[in-house]
N, C-alpha and C positions, 0 to 999 in steps of 0.2 A: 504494500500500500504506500509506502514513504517511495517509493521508486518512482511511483504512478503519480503522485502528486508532485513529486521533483519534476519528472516529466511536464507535467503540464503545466507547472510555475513557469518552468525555463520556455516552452511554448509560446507562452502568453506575454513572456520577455522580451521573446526576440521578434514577438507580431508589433509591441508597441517602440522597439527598437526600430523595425523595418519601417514603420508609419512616421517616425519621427526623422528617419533619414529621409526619405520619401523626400515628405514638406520640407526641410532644409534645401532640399536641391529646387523644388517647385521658387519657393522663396527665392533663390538668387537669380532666380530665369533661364536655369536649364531645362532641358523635357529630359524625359524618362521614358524608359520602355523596362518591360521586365520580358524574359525568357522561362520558359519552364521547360523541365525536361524529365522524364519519366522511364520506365522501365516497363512502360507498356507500350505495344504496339502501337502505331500513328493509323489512323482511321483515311480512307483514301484522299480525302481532301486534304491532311495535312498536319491537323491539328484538332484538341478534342477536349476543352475543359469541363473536369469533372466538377461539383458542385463544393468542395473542398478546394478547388482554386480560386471557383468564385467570390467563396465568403472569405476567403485570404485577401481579395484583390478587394473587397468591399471594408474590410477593416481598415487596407490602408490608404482610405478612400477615391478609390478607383473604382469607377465603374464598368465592368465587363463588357465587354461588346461582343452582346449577340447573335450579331450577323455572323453569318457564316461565307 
């Protein structure tokens, strides 16, 4: 249980870590792009966010872009 919850401190660390860098770069007038990469197979279009990259990409307030 102390693992589990270590886990998900550090989690929840490095979500408002990633959010705070984020906005730092927004702030000085660079853009951003993020990459993700996986160990799953690529869907034939390309690309395939699962619903766990979404709410990643919504915490660090970024909106997902649905189009495909």
């Amino acid at each position: 249980m102390e693992k589990l919850l270590r886990a998900i401190e550090l989690s929840l660390k490095a979500t408002e870590a990633s959010r705070d860098a984020v906005q730092e770069i927004l702030k000085r007038g660079a853009e951003t792009g993020i990459f993700f990469a996986g160990a799953r197979e690529a869907p034939a279009d390309g690309f395939d966010m699962t619903e766990q990259d979404r709410d990643f990409l919504r915490s660090l307030s970024i909106r997902p872009d649905l189009q495909r």
